[in-house]
OpenMM code with the backbone's topology and positions (N, CA, C; nanometers):
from openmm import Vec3, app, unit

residues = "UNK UNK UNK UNK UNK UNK UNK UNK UNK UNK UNK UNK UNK UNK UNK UNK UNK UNK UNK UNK UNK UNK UNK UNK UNK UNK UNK UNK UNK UNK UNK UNK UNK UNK UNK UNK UNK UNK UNK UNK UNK UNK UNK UNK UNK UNK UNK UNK UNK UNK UNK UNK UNK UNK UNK UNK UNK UNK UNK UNK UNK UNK UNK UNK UNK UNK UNK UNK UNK UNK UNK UNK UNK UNK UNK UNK UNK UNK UNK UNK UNK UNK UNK UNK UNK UNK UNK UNK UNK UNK UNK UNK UNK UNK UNK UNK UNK UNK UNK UNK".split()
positions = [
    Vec3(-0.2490, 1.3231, -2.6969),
    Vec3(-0.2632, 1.4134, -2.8097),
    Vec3(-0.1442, 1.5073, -2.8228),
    Vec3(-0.0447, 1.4568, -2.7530),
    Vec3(0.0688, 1.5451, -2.7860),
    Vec3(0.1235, 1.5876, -2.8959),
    Vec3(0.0978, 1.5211, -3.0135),
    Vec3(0.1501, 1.5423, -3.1415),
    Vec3(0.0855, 1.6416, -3.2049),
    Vec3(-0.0030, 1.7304, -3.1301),
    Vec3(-0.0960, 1.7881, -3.2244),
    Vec3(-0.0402, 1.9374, -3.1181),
    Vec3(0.0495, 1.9238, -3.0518),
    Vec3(0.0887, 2.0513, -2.9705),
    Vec3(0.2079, 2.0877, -3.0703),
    Vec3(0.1844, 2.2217, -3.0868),
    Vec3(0.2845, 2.3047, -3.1924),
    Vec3(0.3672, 2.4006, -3.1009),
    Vec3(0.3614, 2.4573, -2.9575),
    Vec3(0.4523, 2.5065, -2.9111),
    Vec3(0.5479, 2.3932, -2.8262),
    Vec3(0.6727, 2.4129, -2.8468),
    Vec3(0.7678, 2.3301, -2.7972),
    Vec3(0.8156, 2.3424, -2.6467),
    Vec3(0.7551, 2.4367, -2.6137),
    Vec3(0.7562, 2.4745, -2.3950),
    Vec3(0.5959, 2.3824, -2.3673),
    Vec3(0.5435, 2.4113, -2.4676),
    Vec3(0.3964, 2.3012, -2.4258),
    Vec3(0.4272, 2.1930, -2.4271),
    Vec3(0.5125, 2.1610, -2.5125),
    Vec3(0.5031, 1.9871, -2.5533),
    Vec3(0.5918, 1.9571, -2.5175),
    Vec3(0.7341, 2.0327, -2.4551),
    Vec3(0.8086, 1.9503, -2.3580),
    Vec3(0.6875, 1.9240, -2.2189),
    Vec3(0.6800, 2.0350, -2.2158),
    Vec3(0.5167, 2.0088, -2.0543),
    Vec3(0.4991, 1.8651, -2.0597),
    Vec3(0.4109, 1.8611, -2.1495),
    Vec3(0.3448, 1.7679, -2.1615),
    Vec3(0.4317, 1.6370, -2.1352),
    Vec3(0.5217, 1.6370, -2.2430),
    Vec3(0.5915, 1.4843, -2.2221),
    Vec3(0.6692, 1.4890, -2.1202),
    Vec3(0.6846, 1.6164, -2.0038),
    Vec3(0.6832, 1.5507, -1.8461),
    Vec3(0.6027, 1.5017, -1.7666),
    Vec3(0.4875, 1.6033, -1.8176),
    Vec3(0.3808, 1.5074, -1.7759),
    Vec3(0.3490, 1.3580, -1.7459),
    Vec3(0.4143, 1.3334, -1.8820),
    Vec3(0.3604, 1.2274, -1.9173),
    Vec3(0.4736, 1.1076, -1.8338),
    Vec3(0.5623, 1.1296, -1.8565),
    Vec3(0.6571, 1.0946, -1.7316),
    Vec3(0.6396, 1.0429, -1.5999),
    Vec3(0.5587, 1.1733, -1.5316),
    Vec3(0.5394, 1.1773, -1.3843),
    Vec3(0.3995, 1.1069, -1.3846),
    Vec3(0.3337, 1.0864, -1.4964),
    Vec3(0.2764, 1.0014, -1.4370),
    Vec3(0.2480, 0.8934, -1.4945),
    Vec3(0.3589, 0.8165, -1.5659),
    Vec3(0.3920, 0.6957, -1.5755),
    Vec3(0.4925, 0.6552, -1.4332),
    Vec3(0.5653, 0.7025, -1.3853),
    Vec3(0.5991, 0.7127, -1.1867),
    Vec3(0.4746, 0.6619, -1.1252),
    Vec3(0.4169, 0.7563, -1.1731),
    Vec3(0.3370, 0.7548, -1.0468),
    Vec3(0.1969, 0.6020, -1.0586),
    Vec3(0.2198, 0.5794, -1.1848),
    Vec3(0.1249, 0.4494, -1.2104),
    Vec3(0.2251, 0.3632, -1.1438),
    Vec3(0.3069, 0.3439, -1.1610),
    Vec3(0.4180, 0.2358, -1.1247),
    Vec3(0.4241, 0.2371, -0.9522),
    Vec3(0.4217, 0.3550, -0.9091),
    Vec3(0.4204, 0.3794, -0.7760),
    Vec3(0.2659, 0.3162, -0.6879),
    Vec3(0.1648, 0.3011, -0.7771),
    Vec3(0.0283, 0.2508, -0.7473),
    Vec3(0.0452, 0.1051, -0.7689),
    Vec3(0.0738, 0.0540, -0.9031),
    Vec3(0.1036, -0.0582, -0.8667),
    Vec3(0.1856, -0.1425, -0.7758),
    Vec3(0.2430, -0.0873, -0.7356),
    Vec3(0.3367, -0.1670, -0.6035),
    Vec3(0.2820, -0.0863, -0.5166),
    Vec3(0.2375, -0.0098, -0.4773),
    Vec3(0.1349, -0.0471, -0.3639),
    Vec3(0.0401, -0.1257, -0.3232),
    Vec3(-0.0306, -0.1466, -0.4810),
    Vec3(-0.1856, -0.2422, -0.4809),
    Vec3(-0.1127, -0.3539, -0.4485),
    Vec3(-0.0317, -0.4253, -0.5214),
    Vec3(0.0758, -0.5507, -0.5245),
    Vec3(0.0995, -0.5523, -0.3786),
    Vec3(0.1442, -0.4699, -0.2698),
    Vec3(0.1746, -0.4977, -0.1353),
    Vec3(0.0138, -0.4833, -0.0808),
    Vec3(-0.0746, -0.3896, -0.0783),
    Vec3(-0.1478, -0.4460, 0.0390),
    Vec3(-0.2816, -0.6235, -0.0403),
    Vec3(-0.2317, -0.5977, -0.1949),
    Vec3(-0.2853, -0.7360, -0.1829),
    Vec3(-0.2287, -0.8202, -0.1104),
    Vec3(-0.0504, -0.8764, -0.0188),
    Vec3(-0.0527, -0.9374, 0.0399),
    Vec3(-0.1322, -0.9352, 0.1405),
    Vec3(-0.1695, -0.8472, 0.2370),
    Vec3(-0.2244, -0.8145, 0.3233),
    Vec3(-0.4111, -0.8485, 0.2616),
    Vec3(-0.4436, -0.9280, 0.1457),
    Vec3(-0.5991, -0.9877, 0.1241),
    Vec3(-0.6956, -0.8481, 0.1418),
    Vec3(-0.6206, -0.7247, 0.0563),
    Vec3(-0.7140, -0.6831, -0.0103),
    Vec3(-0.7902, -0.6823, -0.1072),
    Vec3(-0.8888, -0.6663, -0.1791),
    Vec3(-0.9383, -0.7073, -0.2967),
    Vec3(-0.8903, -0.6211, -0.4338),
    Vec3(-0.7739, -0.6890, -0.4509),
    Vec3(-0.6681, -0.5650, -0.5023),
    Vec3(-0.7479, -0.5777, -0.6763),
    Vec3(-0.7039, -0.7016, -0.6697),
    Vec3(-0.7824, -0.7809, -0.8380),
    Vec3(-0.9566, -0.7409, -0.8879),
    Vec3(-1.0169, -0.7021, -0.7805),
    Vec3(-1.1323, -0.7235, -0.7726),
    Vec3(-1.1686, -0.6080, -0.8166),
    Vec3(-1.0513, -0.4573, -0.8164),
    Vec3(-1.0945, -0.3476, -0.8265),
    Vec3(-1.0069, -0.3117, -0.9392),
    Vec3(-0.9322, -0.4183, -0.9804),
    Vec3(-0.8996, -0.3670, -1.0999),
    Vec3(-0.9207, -0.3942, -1.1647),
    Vec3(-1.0083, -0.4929, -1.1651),
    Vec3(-1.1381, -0.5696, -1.2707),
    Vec3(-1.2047, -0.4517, -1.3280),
    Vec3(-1.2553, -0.3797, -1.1942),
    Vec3(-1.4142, -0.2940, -1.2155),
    Vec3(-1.3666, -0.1551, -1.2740),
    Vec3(-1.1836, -0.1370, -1.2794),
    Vec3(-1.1809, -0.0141, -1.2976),
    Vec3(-1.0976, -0.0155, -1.4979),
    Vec3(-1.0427, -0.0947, -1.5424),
    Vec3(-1.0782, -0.1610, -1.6263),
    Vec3(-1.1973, -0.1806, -1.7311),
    Vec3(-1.2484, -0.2507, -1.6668),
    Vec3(-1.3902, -0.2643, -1.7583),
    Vec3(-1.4372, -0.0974, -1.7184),
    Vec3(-1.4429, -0.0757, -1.6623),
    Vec3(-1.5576, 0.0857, -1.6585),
    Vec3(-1.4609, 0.1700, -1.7410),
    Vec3(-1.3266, 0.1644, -1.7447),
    Vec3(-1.2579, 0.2330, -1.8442),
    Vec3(-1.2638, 0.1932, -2.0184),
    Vec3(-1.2777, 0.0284, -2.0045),
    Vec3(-1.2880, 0.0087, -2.1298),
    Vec3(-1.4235, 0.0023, -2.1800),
    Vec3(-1.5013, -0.0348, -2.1525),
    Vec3(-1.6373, -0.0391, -2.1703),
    Vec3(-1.7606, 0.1207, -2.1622),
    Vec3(-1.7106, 0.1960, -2.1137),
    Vec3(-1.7562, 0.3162, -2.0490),
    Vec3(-1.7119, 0.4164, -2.0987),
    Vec3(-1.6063, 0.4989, -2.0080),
    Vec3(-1.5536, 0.5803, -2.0308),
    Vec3(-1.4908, 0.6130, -2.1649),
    Vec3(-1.4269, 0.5202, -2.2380),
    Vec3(-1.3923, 0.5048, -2.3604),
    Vec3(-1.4930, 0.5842, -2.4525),
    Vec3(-1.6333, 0.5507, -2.4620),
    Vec3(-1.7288, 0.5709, -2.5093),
    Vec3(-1.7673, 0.7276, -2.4934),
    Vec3(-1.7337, 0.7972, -2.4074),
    Vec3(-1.7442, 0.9159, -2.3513),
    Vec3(-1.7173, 1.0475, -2.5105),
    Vec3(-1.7842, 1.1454, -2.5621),
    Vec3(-1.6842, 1.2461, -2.6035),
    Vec3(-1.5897, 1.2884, -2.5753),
    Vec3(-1.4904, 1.3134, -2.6250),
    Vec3(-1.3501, 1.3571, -2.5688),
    Vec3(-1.3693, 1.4872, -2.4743),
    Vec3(-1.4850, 1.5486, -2.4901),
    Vec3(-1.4444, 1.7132, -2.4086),
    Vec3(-1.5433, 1.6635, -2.2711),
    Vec3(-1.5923, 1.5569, -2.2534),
    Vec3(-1.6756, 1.4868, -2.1049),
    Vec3(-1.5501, 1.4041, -2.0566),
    Vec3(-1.4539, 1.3057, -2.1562),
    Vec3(-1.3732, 1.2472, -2.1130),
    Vec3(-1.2538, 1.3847, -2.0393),
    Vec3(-1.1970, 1.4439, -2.0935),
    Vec3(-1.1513, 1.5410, -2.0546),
    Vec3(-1.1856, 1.6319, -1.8435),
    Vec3(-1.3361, 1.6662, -1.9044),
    Vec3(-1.3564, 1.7217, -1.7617),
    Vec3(-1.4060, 1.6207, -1.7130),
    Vec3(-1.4336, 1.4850, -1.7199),
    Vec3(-1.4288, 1.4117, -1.6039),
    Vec3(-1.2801, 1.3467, -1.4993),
    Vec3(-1.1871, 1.3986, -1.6408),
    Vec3(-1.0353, 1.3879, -1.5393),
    Vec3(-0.9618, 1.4515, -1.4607),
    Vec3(-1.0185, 1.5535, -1.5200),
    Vec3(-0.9930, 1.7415, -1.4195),
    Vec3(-1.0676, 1.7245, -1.2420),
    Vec3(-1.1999, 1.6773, -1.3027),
    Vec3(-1.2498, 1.6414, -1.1689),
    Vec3(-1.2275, 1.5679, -1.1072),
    Vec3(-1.2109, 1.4470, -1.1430),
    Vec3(-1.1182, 1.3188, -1.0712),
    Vec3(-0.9709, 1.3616, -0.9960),
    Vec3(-0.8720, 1.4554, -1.1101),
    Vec3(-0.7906, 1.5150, -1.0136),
    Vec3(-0.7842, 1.6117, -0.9314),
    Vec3(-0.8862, 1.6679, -0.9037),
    Vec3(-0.9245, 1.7788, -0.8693),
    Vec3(-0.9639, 1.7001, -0.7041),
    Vec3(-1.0259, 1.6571, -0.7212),
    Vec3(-1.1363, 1.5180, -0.6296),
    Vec3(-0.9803, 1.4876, -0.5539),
    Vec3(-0.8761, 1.4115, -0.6289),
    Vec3(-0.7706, 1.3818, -0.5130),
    Vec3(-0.6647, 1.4955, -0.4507),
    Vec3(-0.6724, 1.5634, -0.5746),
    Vec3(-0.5856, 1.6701, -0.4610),
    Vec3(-0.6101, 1.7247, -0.3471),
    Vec3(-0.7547, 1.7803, -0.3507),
    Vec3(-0.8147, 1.7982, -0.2441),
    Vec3(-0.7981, 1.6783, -0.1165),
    Vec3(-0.8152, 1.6014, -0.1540),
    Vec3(-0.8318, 1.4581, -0.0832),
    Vec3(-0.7123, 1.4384, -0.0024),
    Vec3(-0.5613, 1.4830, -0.0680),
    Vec3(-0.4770, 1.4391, -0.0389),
    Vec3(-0.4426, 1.5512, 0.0749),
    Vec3(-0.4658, 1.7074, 0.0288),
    Vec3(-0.4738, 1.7636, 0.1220),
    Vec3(-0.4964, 1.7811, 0.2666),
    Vec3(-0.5898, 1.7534, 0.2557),
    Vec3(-0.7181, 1.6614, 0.3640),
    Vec3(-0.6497, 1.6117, 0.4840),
    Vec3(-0.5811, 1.5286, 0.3898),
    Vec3(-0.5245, 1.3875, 0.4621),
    Vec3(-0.4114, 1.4215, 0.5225),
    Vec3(-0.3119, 1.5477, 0.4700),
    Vec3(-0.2046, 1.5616, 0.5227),
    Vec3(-0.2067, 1.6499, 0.6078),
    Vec3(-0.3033, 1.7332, 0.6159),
    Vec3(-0.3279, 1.8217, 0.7450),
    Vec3(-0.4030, 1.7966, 0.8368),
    Vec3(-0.4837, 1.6560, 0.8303),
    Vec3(-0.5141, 1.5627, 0.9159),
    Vec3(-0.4362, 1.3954, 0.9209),
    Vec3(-0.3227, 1.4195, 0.9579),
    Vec3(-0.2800, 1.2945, 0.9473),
    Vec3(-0.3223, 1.2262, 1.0509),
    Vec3(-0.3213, 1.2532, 1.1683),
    Vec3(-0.3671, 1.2291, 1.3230),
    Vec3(-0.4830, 1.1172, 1.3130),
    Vec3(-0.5709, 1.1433, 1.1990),
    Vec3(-0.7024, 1.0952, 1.1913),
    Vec3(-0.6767, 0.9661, 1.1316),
    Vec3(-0.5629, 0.9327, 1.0053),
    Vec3(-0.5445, 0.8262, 0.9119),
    Vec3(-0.4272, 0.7314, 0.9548),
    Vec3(-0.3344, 0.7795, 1.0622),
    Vec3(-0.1933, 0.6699, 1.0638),
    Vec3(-0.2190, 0.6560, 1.1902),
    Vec3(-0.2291, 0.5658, 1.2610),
    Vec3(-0.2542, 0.5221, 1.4147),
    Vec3(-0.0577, 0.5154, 1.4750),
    Vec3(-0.0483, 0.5709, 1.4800),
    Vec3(0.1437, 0.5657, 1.4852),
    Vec3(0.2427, 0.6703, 1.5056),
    Vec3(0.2760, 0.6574, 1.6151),
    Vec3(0.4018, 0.7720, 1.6397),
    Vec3(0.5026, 0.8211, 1.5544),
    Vec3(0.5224, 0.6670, 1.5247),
    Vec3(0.6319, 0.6533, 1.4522),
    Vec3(0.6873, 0.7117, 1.3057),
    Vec3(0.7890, 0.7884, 1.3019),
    Vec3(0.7363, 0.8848, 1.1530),
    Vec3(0.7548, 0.8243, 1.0335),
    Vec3(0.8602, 0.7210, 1.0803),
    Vec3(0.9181, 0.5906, 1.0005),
    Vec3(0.8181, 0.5273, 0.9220),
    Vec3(0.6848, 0.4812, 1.0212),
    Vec3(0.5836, 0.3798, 0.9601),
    Vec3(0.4810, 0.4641, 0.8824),
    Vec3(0.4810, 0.6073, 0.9008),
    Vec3(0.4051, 0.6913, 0.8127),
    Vec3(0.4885, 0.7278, 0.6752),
    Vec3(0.5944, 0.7307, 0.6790),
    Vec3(0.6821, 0.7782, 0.5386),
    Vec3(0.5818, 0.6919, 0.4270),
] * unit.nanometer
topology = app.Topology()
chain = topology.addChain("A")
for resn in residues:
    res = topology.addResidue(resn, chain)
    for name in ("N", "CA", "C"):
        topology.addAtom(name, app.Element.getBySymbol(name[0]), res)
C-alpha cells in the first residue's frame, strides 16, 4: 500500500522495507533449497504455507491481516532472541565457523 503514503521519509521507509525484505525472502529460499538436500520436507511446507496464504489468509480483513503480521513478527523476534542468547542449546559445535 505504498502508493497511498503521502509523506516522502515514510515512503522512502517503506520501500526499504520493502527491500530488506525481498533479501531476506531470497535469503530463506536458499536455505530451504540447502537443507532440502539434506531430505527435509522443504516442498511439503511450502505447499501448506501457500495454500493457507492463498486460500486463508487472503480472505482475512485487512486490519486482522495486518495484526496477524505484527504478531508473527513479533513471535520471531522474540524467537530469534532466544536463540542468540542461548546458542549453547541450538549449535552442537565449537566451531564459530559452522555457526556463522
Amino acid at each position: 500500500h505504498r502508493e497511498f503514503i503521502q509523506d516522502p521519509i515514510l515512503k522512502q521507509r517503506v520501500t526499504s522495507l520493502i527491500g530488506q525484505e525481498a533479501i531476506h525472502s531470497k535469503l530463506h529460499n536458499e536455505f530451504n533449497d540447502a537443507i532440502k538436500e539434506l531430505e527435509y520436507p522443504v516442498d511439503f511446507y511450502r505447499f501448506l504455507g501457500e495454500n493457507f496464504f492463498k486460500y486463508v489468509f487472503l480472505k482475512f480483513p485487512q486490519p486482522l491481516k495486518l495484526s496477524l503480521m505484527a504478531g508473527i513478527e513479533h513471535f520471531t523476534a522474540v524467537l530469534a532472541e532466544y536463540m542468540m542468547k542461548h546458542e549453547k542449546n541450538f549449535y552442537y559445535t565449537d566451531d564459530a565457523k559452522s555457526r556463522a
